[in-house]
C-alpha positions as CSV (number, residue, x, y, z in Angstrom):
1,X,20.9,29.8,4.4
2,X,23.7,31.9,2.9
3,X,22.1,32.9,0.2
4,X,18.3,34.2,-0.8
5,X,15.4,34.5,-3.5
6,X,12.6,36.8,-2.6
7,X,12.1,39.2,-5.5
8,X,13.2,40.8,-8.5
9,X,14.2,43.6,-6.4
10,X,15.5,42.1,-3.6
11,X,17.6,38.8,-5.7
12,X,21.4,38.1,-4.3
13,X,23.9,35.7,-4.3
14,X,26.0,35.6,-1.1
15,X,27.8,32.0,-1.1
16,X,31.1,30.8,-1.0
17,X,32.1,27.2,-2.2
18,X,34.9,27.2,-0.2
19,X,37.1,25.4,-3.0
20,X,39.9,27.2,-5.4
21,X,39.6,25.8,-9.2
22,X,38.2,28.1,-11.6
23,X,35.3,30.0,-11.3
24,X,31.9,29.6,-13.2
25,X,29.4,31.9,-13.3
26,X,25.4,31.5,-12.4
27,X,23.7,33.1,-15.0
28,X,19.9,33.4,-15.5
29,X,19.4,32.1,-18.7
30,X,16.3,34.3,-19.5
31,X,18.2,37.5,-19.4
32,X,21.7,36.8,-19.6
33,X,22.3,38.5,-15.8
34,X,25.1,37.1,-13.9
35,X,24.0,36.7,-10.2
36,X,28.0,35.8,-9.4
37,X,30.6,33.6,-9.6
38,X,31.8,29.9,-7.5
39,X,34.9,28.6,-7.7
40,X,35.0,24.8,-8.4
41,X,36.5,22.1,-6.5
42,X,39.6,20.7,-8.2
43,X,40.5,17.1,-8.2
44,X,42.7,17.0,-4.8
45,X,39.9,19.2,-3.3
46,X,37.3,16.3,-4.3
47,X,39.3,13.8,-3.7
48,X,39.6,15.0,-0.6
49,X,35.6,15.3,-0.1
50,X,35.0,11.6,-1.5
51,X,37.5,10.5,1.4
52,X,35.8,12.6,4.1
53,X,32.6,10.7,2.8
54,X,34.1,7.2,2.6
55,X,35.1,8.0,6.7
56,X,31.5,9.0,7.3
57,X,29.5,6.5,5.9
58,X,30.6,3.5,7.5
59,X,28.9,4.9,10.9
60,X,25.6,6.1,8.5
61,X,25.3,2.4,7.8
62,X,25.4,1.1,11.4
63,X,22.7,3.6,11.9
64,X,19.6,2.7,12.4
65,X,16.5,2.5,10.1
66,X,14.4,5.0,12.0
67,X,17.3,7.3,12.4
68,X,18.2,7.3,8.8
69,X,14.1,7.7,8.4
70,X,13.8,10.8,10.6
71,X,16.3,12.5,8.9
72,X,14.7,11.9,5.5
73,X,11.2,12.6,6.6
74,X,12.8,16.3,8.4
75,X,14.6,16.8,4.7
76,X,11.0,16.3,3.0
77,X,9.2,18.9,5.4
78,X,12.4,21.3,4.8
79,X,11.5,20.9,1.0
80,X,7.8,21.8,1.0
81,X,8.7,24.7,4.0
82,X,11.2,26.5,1.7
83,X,9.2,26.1,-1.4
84,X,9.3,29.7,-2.2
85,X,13.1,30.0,-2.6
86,X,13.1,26.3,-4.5
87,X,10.9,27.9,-7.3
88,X,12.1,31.1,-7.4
89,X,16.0,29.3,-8.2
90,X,14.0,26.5,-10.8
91,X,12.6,29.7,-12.5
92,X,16.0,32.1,-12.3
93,X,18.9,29.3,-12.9
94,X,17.4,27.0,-14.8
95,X,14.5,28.7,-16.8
96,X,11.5,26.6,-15.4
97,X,7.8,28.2,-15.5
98,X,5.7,27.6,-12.4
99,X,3.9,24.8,-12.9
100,X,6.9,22.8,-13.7
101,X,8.3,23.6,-10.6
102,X,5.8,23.2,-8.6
103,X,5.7,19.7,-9.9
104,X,9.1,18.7,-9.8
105,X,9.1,20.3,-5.8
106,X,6.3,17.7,-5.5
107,X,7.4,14.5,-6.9
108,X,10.7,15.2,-4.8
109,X,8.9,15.3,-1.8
110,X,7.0,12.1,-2.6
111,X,10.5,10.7,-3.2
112,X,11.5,12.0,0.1
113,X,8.8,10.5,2.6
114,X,9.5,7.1,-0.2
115,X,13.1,6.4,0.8
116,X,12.3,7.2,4.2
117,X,10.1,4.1,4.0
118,X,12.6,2.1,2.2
119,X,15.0,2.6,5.2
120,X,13.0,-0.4,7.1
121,X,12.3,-3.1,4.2
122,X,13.5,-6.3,4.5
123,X,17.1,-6.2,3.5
124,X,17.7,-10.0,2.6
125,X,16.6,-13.5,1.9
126,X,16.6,-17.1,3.6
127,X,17.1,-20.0,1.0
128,X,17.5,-23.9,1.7
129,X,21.1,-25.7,1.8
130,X,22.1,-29.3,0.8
131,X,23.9,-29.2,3.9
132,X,22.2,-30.0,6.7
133,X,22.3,-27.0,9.2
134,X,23.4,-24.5,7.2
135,X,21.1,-21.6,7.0
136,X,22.1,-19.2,3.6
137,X,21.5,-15.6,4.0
138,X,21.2,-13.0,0.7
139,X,21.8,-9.9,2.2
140,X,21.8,-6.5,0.8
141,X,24.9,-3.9,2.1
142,X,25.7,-0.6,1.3
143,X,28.1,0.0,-1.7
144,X,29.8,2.5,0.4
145,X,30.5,5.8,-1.5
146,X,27.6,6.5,-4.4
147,X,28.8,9.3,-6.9
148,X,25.9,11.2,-8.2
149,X,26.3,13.6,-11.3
150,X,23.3,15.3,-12.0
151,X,21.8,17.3,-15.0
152,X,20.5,21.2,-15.4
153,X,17.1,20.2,-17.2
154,X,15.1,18.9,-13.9
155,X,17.9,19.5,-11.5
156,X,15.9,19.1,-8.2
157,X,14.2,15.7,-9.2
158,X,17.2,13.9,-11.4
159,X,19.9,14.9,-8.1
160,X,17.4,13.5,-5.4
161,X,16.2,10.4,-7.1
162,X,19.5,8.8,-6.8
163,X,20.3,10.6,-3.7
164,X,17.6,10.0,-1.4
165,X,17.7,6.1,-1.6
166,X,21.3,5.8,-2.1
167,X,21.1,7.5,1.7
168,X,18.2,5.4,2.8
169,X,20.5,2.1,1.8
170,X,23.3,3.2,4.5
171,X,25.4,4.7,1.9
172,X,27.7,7.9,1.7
173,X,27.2,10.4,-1.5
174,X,29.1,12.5,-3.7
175,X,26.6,14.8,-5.6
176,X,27.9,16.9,-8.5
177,X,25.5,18.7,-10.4
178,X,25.4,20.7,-13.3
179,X,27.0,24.1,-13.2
180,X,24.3,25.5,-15.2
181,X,22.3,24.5,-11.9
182,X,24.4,24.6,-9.1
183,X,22.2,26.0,-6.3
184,X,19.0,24.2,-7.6
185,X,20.4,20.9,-8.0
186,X,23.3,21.2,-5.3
187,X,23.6,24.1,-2.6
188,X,19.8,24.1,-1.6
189,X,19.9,20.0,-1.4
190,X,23.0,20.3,1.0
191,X,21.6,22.9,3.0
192,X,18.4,21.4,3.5
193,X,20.3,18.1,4.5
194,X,22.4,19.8,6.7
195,X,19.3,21.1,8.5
196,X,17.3,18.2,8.6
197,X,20.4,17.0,10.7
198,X,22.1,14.3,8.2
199,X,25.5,13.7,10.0
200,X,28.7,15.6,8.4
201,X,30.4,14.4,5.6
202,X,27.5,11.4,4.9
203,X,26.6,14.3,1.9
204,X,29.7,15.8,0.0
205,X,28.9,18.6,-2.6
206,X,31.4,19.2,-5.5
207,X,31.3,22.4,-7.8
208,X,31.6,22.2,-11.2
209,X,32.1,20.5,-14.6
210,X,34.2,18.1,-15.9
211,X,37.2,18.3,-13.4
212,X,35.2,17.1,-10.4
213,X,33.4,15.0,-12.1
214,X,36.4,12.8,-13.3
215,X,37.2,12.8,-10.1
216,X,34.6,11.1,-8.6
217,X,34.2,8.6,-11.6
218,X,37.7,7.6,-11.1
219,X,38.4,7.6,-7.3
220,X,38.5,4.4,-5.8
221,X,36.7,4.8,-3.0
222,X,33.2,5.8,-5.3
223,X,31.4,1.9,-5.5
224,X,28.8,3.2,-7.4
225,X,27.9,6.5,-10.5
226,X,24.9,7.2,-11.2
227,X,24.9,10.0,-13.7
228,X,22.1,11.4,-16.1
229,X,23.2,13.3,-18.7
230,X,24.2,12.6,-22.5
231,X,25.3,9.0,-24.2
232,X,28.8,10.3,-25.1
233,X,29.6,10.8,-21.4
234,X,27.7,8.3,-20.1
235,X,29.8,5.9,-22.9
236,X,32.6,6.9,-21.3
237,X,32.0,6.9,-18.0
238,X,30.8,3.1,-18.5
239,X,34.3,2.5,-20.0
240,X,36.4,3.4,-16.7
241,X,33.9,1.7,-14.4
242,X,34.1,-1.4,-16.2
243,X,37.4,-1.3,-15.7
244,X,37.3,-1.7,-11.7
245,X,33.6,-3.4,-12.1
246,X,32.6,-0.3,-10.6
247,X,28.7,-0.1,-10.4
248,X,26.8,2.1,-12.8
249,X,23.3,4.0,-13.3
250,X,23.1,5.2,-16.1
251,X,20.8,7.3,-17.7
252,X,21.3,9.1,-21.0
253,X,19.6,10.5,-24.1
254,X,16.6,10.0,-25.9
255,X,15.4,10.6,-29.2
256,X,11.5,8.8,-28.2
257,X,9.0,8.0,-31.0
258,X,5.6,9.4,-31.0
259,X,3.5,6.9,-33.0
260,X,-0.2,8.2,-34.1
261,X,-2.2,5.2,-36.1
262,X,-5.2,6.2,-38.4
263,X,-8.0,5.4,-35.4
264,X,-6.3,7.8,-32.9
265,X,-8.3,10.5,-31.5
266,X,-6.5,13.8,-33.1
267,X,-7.7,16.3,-30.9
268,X,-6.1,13.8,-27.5
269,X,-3.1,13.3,-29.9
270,X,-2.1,16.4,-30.5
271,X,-2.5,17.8,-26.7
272,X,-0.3,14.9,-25.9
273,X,2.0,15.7,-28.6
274,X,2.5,19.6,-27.7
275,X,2.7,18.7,-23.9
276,X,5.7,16.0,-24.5
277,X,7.4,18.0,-27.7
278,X,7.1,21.8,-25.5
279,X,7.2,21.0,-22.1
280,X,10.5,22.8,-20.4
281,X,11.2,24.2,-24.2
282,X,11.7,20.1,-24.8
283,X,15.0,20.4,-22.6
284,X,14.2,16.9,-21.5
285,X,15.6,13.1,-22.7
286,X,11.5,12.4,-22.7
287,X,10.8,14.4,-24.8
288,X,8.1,13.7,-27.9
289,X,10.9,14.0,-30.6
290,X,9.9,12.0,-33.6
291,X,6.2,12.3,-34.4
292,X,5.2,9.3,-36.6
293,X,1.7,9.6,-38.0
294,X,-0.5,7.6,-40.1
295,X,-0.7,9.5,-43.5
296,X,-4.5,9.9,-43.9
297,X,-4.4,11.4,-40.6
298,X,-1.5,13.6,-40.9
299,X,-2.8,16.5,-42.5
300,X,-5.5,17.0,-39.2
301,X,-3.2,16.2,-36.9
302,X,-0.4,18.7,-38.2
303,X,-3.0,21.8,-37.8
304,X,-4.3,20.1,-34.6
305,X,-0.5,20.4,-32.9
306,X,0.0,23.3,-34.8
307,X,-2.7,25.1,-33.7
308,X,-1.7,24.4,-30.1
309,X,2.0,25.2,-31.0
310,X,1.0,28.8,-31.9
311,X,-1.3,29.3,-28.4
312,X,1.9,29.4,-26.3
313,X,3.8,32.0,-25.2
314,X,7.7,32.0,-24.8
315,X,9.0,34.4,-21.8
316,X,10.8,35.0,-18.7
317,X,9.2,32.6,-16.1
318,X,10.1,34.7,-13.5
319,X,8.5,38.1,-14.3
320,X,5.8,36.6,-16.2
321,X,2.9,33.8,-17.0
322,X,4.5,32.2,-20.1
323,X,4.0,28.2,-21.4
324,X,7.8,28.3,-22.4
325,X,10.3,29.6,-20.8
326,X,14.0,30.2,-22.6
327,X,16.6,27.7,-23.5
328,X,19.4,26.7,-20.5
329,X,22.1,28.7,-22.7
330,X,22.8,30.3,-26.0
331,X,24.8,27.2,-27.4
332,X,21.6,25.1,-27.4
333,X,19.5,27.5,-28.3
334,X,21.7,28.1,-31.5
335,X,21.5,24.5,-32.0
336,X,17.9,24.0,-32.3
337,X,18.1,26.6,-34.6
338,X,20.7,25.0,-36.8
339,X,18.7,21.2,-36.6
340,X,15.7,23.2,-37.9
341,X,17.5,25.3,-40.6
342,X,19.4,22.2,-41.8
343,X,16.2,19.9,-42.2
344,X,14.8,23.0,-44.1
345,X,17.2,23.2,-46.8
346,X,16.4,19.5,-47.4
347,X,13.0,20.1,-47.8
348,X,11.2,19.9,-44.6
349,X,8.3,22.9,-44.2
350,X,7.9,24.8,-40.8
351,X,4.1,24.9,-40.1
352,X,4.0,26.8,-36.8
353,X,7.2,28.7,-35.1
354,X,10.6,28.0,-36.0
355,X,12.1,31.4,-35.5
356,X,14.8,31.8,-32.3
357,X,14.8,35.5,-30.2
358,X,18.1,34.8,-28.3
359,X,17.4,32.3,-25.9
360,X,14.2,32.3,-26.7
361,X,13.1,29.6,-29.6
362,X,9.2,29.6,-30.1
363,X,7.3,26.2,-30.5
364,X,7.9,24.6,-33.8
365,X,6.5,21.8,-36.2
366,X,7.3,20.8,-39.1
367,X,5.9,18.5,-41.6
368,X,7.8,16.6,-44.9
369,X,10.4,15.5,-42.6
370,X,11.9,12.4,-44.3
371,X,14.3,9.9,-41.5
372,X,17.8,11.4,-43.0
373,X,17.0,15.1,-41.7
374,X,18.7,16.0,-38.6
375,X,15.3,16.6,-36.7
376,X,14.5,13.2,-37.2
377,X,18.1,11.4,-36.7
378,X,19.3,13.6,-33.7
379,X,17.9,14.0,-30.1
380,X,16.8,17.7,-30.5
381,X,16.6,19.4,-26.5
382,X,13.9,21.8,-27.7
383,X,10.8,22.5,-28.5
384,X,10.7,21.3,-32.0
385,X,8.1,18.5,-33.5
386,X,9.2,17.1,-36.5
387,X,6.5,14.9,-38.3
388,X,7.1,11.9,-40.6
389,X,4.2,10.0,-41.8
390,X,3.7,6.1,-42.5
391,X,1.2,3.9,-44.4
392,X,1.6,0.4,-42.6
393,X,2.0,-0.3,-38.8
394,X,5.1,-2.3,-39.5
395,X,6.5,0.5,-41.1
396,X,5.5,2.4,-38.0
397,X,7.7,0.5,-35.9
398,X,10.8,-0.1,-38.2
399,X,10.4,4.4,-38.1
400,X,10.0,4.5,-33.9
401,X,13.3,1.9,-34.2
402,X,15.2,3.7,-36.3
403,X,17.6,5.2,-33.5
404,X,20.8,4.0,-31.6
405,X,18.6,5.3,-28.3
406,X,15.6,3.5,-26.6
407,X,14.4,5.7,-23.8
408,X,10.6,6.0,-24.5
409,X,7.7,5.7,-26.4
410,X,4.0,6.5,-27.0
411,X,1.5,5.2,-29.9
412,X,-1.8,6.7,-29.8
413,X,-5.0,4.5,-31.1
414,X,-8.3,3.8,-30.9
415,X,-7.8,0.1,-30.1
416,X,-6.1,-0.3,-26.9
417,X,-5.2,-3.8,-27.3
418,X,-3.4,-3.1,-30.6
419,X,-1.9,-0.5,-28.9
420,X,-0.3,-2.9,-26.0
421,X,0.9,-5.4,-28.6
422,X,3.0,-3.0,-30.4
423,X,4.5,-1.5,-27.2
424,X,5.9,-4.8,-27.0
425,X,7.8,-4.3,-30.7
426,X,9.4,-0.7,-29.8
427,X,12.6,-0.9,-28.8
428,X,12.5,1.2,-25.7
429,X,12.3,1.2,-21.8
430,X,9.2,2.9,-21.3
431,X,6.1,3.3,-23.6
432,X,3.0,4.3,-23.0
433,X,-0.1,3.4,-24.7
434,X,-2.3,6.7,-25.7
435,X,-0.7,9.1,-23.7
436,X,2.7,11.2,-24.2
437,X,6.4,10.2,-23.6
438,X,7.3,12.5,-20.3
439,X,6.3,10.1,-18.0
440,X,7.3,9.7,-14.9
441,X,6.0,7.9,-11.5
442,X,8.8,8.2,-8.6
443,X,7.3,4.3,-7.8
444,X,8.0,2.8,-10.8
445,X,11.5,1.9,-12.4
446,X,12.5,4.3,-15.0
447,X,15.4,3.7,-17.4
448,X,16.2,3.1,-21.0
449,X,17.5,0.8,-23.5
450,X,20.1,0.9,-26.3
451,X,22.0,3.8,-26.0
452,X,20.1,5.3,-23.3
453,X,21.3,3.5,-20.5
454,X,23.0,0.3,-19.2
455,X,19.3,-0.7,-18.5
456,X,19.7,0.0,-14.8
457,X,16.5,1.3,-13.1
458,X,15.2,3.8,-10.5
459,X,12.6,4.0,-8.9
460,X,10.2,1.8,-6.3
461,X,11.0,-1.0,-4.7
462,X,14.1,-1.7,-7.5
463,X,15.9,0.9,-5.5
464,X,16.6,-1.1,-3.2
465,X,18.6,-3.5,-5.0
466,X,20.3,-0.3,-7.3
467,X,22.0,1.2,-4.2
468,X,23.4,-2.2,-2.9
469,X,25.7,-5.2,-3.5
470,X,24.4,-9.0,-2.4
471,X,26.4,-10.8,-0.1
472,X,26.2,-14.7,0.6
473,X,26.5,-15.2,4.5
474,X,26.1,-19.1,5.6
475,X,25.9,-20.3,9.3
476,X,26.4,-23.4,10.5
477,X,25.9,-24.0,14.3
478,X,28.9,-26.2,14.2
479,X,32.4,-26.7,12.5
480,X,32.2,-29.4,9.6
481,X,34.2,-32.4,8.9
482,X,35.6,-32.6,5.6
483,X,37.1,-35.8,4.2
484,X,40.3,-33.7,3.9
């Protein structure tokens, strides 16, 4: 590779994008160092990578299954061989402590050796005819060219997941991740590919923000976007694909309920509750936003979480242990402060944390939040828990509903089998019965509802069908005479 991570000491940045739009800078977001600057592609110069793609894949598809499996399986062991380097970019670009890395790494190598499988499932059906001799073929076929615009929160996992079986189907991709986490979510993928020996131009890499990223929503030759990021672009790109019936995978924000009834175990609550409000400073759609608890419980479960709220550290993950690390930039960091500040002034009460040190923003909770504050009404991205309490389960639900979005859910009870009914009433795509909202399994199909997503899913065996178009194909083992 062009480029390396070792040490503090011994950190550089040595890569050229080989495109001329404007440059962005790769800054560490704990200390505000800028390692250097990459020049983004323009729209000619992806255009011109979408069409070197689009001439690729068409050979990628007529590979075979074990070929396209070898390469995936080499990409995998290139993953967990250059481990070091993947952490020590998750921890510099894109403020991740250890363990969180170390998990993501994981669950994309699982991924990995998945899609290789996927390369060799059955790729159609047989039905029955009305016409005798005919035999009716479902088959699944590539899309062609898959766009993938990827987010800076988990950059690593949310690129690969719709890269690595978008490849395994046969077709091309396009991946343009965030600028905020270029090399994490883009340059290291690429290389890794490259090495594992995926042909040239079957993976195109695109620098940059919005530019780019136009560009491969609206170039004709992308069948398929699948972008994570918020509902305001994801609205929009929905708009222009609908236009062309262009396929779409979209998912987008959250702003998840985190239901805790009277008979809940407090002291399993609140662990739950600090893991999905702090985890990655709450930089993730997942995240535990609105805590909803039972008010005769309230009062035990607020000192419960903030207890735990207070026993983590916020710090540099790279040069230090720490349970937080900072915020991606100074924008979002400034907001959280400004969602907690607002909510204050109308009458919420900060019970653990709320202060910000630059990027910094220790764990916070907060308690006499009423549903018109902007903790409760807007999806946060930090590590914030604002609590809201409720007498009757009904009232419960109408709170965990009370949101345009529908990602995911928890409820946390004593009684399981109350708990599985009123999954059923939440208006979300996931939810998960006493546990927390940051859940993910690369075998099961994750998505949302509402506003956060067009319900598409990824993950498992759906994957299959995501990264392909049906196709009819009828035989007959003779021509047909018609009364024409």
């Amino acid at each position: 590779m062009n480029y390396k991570a070792i040490s503090q000491s011994d950190f550089s940045l040595d890569y050229t994008s080989g495109f001329s739009g404007a440059a962005f800078d790769i800054v560490e977001p704990a200390t505000g160092t800028v390692f250097g600057s990459v020049n983004a592609a323009t729209a000619d110069e992806a255009s011109t990578v979408i069409e070197r793609c689009k001439a690729a894949q068409p050979e990628w598809a007529a590979s075979t299954f074990e070929q396209r499996a070898v390469i995936l399986r080499r990409f995998a062991q290139a993953l967990e061989d250059n481990a070091e380097l993947i952490h020590t970019w998750n921890a510099r670009e894109c403020g991740s402590i250890r363990p969180k890395s170390e998990w993501e790494l994981q669950a994309c190598i699982e991924q990995t050796y998945m899609a290789a499988s996927q390369a060799q499932a059955p790729n159609g059906e047989i039905y029955p005819s009305t016409m005798p001799g005919r035999k009716n073929m479902r088959v699944r076929i590539p899309v062609g060219v898959v766009g993938v615009i990827a987010p800076w929160n988990f950059p690593l996992l949310l690129s690969l997941r719709a890269v690595l079986p978008a490849l395994a189907m046969g077709n091309a991709v396009v991946l343009k991740p965030d600028p905020q986490s270029f090399f994490t979510g883009g340059v290291i993928i690429k290389e890794l590919m490259d090495a594992a020996g995926l042909p040239e131009g079957v993976l195109g890499l695109l620098p940059g923000g919005a530019e780019p990223g136009q560009a491969v929503v609206e170039h004709p030759a992308t069948g398929m976007i699948a972008f994570t990021g918020s509902t305001a672009v994801g609205r929009s790109i929905a708009r222009h694909c609908a236009e062309t019936f262009k396929k779409t995978s979209l998912e987008l924000g959250g702003n998840n309920a985190f239901i805790v009834l009277d008979d809940a175990d407090i002291d399993s609550a609140s662990s739950c509750a600090a893991w999905g409000a702090f985890l990655h400073q709450g930089q993730i759609c997942m995240q535990s936003g609105r805590h909803i608890v039972h008010e005769d419980i309230a009062g035990a479960y607020i000192n419960a979480l903030a207890e735990r709220a207070n026993n983590l550290y916020a710090g540099n993950p790279f040069t230090e242990q720490c349970h937080l690390g900072p915020l991606i930039n100074q924008t979002q960091a400034d907001k959280v402060k400004s969602l907690i500040d607002d909510s204050v002034a109308m009458g919420a009460e900060i019970v653990a944390g709320g202060t910000v040190d630059g990027r910094l923003v220790r764990p916070t909770v907060l308690k006499n939040v009423t549903p018109e504050m902007p903790v409760f009404k807007q999806e946060i991205f930090g590590p914030v828990a604002p609590v809201v309490t409720f007498k009757t389960e009904q009232e419960a639900i109408a709170l965990a509903n009370a949101t345009d979005l529908g990602l995911s859910a928890s409820i946390h009870t004593g009684d399981s089998a109350k708990g599985e009914y009123l999954a059923g009433l939440i208006d979300a795509g996931m939810v998960h019965v006493n546990d927390q909202t940051v859940n993910n399994e690369y075998h099961i199909p994750f998505g949302g509802l509402k506003d956060s997503g067009d319900a598409g899913r990824i993950g498992g065996p759906v994957n299959l069908e995501e990264f392909t178009h049906n196709k009819w194909i009828s035989v007959m083992n003779k021509g047909i005479q018609y009364p024409f």
